[in-house]
N, CA, C and O atoms as a GROMACS GRO file, in nm:
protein
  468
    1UNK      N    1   3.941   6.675   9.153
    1UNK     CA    2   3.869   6.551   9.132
    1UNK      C    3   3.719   6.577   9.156
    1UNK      O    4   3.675   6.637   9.253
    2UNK      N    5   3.639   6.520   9.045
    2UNK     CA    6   3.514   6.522   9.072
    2UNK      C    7   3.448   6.432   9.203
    2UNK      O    8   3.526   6.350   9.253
    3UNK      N    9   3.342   6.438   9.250
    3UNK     CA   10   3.277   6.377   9.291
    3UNK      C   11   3.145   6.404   9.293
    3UNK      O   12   3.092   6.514   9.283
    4UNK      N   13   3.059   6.228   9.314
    4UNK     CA   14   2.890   6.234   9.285
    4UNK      C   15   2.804   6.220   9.402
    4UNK      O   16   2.768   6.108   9.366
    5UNK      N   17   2.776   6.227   9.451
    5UNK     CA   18   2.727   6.134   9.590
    5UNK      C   19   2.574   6.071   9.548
    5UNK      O   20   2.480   6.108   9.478
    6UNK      N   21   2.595   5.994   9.605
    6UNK     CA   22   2.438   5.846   9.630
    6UNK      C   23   2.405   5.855   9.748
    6UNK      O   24   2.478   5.857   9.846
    7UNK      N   25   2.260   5.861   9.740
    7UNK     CA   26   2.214   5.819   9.890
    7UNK      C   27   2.131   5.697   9.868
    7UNK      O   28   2.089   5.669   9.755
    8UNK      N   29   2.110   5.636   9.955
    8UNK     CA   30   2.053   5.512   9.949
    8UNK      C   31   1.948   5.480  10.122
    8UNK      O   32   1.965   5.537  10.230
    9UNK      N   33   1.848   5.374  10.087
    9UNK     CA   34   1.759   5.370  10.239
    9UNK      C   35   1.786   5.218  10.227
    9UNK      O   36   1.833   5.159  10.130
   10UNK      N   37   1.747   5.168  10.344
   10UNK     CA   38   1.722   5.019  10.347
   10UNK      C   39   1.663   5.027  10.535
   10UNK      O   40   1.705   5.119  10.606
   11UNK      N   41   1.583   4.937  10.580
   11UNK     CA   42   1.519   4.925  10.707
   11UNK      C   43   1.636   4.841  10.777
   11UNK      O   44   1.732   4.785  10.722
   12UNK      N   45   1.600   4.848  10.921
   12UNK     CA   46   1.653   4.751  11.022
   12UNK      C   47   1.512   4.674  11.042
   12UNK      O   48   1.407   4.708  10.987
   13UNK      N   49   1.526   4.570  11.125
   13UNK     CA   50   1.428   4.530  11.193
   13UNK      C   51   1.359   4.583  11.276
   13UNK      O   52   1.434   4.627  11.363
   14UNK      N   53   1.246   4.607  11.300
   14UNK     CA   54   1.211   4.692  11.394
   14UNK      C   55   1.223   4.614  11.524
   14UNK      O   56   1.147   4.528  11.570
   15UNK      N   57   1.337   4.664  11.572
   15UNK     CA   58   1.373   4.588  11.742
   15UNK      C   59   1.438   4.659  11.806
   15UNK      O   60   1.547   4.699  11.764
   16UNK      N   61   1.393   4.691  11.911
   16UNK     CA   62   1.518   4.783  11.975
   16UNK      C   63   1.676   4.721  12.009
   16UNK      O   64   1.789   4.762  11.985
   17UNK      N   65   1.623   4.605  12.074
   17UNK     CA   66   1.777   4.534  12.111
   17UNK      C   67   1.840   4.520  11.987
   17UNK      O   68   1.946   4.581  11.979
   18UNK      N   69   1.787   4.425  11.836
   18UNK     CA   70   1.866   4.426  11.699
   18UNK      C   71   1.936   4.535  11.701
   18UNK      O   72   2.057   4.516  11.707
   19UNK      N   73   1.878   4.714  11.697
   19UNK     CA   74   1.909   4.811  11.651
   19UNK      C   75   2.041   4.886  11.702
   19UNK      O   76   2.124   4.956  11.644
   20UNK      N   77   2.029   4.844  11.830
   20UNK     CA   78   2.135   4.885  11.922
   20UNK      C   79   2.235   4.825  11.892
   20UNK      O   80   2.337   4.892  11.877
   21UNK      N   81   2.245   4.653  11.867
   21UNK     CA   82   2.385   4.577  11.845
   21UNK      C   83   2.440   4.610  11.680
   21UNK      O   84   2.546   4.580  11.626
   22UNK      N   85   2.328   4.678  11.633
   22UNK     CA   86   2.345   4.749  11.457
   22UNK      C   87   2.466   4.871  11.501
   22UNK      O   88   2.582   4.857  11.463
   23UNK      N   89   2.449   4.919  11.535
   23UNK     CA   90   2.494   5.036  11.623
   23UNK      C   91   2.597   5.043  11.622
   23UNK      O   92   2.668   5.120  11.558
   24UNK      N   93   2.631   4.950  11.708
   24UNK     CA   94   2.776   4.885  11.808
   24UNK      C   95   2.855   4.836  11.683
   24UNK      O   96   2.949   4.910  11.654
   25UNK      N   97   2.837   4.727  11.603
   25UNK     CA   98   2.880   4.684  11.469
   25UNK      C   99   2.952   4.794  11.406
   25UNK      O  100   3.072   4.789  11.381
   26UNK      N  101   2.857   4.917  11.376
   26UNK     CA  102   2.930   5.071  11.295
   26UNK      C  103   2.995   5.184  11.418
   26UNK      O  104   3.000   5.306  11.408
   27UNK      N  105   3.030   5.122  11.502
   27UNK     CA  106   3.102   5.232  11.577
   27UNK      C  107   3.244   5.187  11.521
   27UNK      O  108   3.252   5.074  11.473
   28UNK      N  109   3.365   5.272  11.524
   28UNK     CA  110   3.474   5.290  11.468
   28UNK      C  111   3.592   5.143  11.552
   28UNK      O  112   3.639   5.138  11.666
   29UNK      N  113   3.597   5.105  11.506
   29UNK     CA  114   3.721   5.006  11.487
   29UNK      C  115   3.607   4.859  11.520
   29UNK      O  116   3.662   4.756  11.557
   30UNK      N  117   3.490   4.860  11.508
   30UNK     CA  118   3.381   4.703  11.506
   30UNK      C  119   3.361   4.653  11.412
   30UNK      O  120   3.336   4.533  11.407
   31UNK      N  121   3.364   4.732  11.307
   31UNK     CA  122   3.383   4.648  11.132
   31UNK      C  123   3.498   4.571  11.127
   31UNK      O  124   3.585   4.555  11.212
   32UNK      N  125   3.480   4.500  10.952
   32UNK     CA  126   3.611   4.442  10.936
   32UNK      C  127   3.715   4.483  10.835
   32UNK      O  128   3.691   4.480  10.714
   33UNK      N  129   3.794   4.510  10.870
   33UNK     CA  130   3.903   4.565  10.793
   33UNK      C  131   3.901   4.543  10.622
   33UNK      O  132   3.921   4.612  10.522
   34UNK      N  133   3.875   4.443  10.647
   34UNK     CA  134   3.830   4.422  10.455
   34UNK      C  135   3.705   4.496  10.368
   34UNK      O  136   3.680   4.540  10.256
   35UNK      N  137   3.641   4.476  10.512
   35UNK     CA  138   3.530   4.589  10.424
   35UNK      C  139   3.539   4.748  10.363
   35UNK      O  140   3.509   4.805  10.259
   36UNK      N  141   3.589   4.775  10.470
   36UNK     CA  142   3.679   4.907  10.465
   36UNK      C  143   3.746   4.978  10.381
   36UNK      O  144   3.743   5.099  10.359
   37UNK      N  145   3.845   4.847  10.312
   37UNK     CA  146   3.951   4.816  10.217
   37UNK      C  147   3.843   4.834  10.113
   37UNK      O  148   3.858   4.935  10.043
   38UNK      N  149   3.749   4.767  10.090
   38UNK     CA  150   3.671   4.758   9.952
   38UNK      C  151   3.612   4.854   9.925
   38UNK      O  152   3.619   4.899   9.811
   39UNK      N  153   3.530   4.918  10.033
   39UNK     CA  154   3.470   5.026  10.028
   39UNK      C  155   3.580   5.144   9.945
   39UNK      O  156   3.549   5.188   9.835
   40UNK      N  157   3.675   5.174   9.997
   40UNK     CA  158   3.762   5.262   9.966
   40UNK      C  159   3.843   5.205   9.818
   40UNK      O  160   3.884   5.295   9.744
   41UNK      N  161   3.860   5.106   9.788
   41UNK     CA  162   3.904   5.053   9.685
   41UNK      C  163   3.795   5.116   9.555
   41UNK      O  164   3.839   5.172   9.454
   42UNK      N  165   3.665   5.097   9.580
   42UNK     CA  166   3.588   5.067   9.464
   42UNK      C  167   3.540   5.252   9.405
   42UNK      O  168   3.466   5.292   9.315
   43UNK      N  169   3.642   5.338   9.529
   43UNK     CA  170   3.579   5.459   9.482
   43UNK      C  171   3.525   5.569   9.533
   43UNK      O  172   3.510   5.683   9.490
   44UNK      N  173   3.481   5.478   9.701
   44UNK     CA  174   3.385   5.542   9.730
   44UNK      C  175   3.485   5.620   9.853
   44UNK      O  176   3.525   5.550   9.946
   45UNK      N  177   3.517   5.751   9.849
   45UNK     CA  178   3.581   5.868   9.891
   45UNK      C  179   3.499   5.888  10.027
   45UNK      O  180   3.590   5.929  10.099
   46UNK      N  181   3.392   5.886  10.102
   46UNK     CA  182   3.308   5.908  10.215
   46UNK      C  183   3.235   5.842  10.205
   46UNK      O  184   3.201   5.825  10.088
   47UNK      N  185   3.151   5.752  10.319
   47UNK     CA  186   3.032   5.698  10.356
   47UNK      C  187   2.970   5.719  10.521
   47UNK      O  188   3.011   5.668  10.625
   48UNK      N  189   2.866   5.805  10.498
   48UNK     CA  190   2.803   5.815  10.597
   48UNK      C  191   2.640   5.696  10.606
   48UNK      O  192   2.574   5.657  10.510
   49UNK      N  193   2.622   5.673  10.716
   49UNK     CA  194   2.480   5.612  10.730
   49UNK      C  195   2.407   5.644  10.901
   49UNK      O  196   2.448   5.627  11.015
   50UNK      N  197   2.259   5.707  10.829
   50UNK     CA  198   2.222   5.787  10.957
   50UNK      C  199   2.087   5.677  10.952
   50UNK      O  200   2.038   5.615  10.858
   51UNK      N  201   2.049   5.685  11.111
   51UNK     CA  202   1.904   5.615  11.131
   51UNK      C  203   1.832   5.675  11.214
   51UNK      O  204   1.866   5.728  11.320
   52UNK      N  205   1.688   5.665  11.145
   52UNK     CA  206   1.600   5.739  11.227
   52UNK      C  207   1.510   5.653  11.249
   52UNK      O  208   1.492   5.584  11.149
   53UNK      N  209   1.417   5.616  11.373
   53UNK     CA  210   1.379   5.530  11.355
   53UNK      C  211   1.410   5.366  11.316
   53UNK      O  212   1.527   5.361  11.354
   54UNK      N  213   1.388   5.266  11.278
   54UNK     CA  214   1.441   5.165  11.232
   54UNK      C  215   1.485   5.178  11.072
   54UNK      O  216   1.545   5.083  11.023
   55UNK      N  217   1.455   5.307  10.981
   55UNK     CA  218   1.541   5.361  10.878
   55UNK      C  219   1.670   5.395  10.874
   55UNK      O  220   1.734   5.480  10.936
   56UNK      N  221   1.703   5.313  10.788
   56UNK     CA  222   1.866   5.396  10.735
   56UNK      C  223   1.906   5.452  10.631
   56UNK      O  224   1.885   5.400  10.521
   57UNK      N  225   1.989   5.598  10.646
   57UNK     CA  226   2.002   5.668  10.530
   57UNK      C  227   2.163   5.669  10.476
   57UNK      O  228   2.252   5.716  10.547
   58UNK      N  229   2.189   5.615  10.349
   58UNK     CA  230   2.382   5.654  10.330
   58UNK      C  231   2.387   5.709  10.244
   58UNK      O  232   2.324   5.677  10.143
   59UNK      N  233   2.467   5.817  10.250
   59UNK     CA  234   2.526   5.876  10.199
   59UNK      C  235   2.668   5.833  10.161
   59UNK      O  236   2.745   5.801  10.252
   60UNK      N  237   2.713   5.829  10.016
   60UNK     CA  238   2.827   5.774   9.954
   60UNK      C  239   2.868   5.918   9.875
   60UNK      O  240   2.782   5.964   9.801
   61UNK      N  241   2.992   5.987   9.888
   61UNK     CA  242   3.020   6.058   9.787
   61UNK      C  243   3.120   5.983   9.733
   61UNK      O  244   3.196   5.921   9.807
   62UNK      N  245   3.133   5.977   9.570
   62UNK     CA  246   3.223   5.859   9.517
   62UNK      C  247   3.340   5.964   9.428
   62UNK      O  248   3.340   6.087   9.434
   63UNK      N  249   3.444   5.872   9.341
   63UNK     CA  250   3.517   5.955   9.242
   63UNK      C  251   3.472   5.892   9.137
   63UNK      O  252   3.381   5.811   9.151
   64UNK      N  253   3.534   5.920   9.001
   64UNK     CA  254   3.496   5.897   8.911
   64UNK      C  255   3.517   5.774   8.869
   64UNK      O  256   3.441   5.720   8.789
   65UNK      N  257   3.604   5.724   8.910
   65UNK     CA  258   3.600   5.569   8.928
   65UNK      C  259   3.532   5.430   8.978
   65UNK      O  260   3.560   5.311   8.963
   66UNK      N  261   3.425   5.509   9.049
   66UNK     CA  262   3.352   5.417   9.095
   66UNK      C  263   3.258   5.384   9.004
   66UNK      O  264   3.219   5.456   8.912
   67UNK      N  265   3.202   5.223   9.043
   67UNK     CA  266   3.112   5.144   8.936
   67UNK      C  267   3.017   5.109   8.977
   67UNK      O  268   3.062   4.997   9.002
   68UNK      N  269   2.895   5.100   9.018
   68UNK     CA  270   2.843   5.036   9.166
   68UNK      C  271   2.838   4.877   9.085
   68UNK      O  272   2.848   4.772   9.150
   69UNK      N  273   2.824   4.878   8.952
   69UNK     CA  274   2.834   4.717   8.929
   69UNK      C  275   2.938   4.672   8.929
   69UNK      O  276   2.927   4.552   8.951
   70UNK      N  277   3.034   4.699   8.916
   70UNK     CA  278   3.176   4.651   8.942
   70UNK      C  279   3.245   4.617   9.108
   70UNK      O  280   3.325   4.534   9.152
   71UNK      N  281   3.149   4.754   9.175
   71UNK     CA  282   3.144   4.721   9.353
   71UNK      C  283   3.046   4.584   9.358
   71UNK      O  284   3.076   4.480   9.416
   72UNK      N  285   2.931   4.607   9.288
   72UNK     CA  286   2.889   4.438   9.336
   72UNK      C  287   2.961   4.293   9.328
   72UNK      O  288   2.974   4.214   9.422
   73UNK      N  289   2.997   4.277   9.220
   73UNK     CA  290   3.109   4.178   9.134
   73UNK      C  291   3.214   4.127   9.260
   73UNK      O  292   3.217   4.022   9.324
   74UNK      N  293   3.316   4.278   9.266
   74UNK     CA  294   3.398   4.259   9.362
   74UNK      C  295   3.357   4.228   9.529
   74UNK      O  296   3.439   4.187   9.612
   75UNK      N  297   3.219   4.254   9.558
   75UNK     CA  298   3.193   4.199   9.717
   75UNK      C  299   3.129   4.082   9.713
   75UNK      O  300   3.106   4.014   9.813
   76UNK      N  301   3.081   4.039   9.544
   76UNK     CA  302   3.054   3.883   9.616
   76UNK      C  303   3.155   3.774   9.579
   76UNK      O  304   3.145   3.652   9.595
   77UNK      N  305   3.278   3.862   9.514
   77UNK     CA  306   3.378   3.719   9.553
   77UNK      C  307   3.494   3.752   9.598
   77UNK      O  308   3.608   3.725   9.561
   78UNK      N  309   3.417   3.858   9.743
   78UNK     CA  310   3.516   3.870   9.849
   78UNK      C  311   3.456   3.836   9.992
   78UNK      O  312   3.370   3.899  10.053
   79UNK      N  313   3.539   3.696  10.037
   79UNK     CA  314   3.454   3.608  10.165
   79UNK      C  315   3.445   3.704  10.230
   79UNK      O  316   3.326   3.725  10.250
   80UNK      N  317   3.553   3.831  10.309
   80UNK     CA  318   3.489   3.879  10.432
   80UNK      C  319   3.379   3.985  10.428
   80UNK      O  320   3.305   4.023  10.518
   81UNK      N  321   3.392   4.032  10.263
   81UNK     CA  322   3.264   4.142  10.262
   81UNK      C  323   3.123   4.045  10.272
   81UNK      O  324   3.027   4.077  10.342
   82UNK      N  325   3.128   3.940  10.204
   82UNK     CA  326   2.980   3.815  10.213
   82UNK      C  327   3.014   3.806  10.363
   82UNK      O  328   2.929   3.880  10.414
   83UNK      N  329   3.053   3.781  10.413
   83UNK     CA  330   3.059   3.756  10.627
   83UNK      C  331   2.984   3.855  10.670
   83UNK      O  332   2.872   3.826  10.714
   84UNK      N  333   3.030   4.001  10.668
   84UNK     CA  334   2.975   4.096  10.694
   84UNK      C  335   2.830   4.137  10.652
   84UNK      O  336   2.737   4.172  10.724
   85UNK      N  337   2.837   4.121  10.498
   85UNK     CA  338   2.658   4.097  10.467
   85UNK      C  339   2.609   4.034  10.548
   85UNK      O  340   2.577   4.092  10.652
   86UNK      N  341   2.583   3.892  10.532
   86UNK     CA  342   2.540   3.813  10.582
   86UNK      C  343   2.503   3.794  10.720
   86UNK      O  344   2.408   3.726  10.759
   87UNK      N  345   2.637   3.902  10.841
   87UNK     CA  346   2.598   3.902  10.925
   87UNK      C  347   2.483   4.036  10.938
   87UNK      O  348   2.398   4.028  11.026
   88UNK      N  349   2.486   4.132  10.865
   88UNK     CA  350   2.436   4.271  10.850
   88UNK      C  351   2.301   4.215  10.840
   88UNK      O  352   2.232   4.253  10.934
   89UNK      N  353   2.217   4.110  10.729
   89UNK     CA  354   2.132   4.077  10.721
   89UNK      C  355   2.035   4.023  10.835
   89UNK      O  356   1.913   4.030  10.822
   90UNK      N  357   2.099   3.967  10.953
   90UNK     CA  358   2.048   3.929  11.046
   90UNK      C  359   1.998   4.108  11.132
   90UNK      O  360   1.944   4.087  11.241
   91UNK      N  361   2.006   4.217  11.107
   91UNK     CA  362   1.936   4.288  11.155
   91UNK      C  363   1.887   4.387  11.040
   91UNK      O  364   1.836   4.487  11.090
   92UNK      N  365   1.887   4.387  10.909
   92UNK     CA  366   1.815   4.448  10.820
   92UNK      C  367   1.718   4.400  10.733
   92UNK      O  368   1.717   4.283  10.697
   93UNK      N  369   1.628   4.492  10.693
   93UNK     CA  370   1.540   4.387  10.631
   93UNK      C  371   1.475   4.502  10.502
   93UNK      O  372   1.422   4.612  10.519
   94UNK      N  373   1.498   4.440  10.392
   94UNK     CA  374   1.460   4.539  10.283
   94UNK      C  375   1.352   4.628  10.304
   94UNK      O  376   1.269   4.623  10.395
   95UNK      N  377   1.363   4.724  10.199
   95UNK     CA  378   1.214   4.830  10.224
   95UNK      C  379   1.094   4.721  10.140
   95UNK      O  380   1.103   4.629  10.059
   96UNK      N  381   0.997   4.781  10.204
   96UNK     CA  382   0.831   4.684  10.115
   96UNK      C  383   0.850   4.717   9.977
   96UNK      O  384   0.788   4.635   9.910
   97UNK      N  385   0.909   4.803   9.906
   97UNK     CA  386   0.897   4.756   9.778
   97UNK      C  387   1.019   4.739   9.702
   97UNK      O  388   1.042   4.752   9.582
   98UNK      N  389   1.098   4.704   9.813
   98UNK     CA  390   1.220   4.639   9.708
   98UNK      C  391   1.195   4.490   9.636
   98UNK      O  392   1.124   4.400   9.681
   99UNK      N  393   1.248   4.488   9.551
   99UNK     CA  394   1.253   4.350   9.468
   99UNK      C  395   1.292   4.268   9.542
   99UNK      O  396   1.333   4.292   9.655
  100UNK      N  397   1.283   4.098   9.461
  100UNK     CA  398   1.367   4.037   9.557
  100UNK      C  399   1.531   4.080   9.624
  100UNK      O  400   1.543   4.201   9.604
  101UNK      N  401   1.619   4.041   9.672
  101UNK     CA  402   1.728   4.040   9.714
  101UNK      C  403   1.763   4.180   9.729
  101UNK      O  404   1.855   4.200   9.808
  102UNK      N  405   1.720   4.267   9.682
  102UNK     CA  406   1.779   4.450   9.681
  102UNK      C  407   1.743   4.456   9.829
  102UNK      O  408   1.641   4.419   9.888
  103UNK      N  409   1.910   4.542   9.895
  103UNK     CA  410   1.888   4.573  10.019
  103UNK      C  411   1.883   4.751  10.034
  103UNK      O  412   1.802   4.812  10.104
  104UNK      N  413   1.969   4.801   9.967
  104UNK     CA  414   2.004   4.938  10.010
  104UNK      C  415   1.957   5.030   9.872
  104UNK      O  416   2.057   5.066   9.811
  105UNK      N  417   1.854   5.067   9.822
  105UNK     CA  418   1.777   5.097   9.787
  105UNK      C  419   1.820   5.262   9.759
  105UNK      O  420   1.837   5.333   9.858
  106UNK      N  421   1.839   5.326   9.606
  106UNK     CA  422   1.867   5.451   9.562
  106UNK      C  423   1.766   5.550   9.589
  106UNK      O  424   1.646   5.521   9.587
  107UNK      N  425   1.812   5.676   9.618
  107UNK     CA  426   1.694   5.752   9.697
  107UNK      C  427   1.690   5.852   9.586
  107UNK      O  428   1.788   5.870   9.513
  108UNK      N  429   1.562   5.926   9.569
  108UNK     CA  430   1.596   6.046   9.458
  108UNK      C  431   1.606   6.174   9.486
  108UNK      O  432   1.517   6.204   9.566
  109UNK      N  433   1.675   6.267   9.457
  109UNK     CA  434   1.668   6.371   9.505
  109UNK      C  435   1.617   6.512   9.452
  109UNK      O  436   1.657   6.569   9.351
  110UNK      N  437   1.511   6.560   9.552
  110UNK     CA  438   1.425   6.643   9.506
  110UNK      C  439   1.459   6.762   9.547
  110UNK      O  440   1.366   6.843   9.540
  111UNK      N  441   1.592   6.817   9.602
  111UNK     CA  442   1.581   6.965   9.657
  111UNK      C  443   1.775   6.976   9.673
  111UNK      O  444   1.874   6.912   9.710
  112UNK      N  445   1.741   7.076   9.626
  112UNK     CA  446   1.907   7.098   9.632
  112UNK      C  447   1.903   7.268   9.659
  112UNK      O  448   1.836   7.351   9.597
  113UNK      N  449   1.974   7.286   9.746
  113UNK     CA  450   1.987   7.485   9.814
  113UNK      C  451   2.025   7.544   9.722
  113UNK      O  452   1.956   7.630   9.667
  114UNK      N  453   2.154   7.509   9.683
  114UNK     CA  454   2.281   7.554   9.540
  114UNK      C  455   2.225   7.594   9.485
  114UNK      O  456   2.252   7.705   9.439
  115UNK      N  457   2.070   7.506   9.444
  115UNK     CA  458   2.038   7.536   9.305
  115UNK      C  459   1.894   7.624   9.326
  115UNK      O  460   1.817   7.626   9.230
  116UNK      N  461   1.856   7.697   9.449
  116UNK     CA  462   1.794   7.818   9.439
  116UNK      C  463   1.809   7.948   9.450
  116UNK      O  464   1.886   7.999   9.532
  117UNK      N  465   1.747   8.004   9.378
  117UNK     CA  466   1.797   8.174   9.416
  117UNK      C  467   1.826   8.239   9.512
  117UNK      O  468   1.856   8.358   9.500
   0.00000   0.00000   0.00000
């Protein structure tokens, strides 16, 4: 099976206390089970998300099945993935030049090892 991976950025708030209860939220069994479900439903084979600073970086490696417009579709007319946004939003806050509503923002990639001599 193939796979592609996406990385993506989006900010926290810059707060220490927000950042910490961000934290706590993605430690292993604090999510909600539905999200989980969707995530893995729509494709997406691994998701990592690292922060440095009040930045966050994810990494998604997907299969070939994944859609990311078809992942949107399906999380907004699924109540507990909108819960989880919604609560997620109370400590993230787009990058300065995202558009309106865009939270997690495609990163490009300029360097790959593989592919030097």
């Amino acid at each position: 099976m193939k796979t592609t991976r996406h990385c993506l950025a989006t900010d926290l708030k810059d707060n220490p206390e927000l950042i910490e209860k961000y934290k706590q939220y993605h430690q292993p069994g604090n999510g909600l089970p539905e999200v989980a479900k969707s995530i893995r439903a729509a494709g997406i084979i691994e998701m990592e998300i690292y922060l440095i600073a009040n930045r966050l970086f994810m990494i998604m490696d997907v299969d070939d099945n994944f859609d990311a417009d078809e992942k949107a579709k399906s999380d907004n007319n699924c109540p507990e993935v909108q819960k989880w946004e919604t609560l997620m939003w109370q400590f993230q806050q787009a990058l300065p030049w995202a558009k309106n509503g865009d939270k997690w923002l495609p990163m490009e990639e300029i360097f790959r090892l593989s592919e030097q001599p």
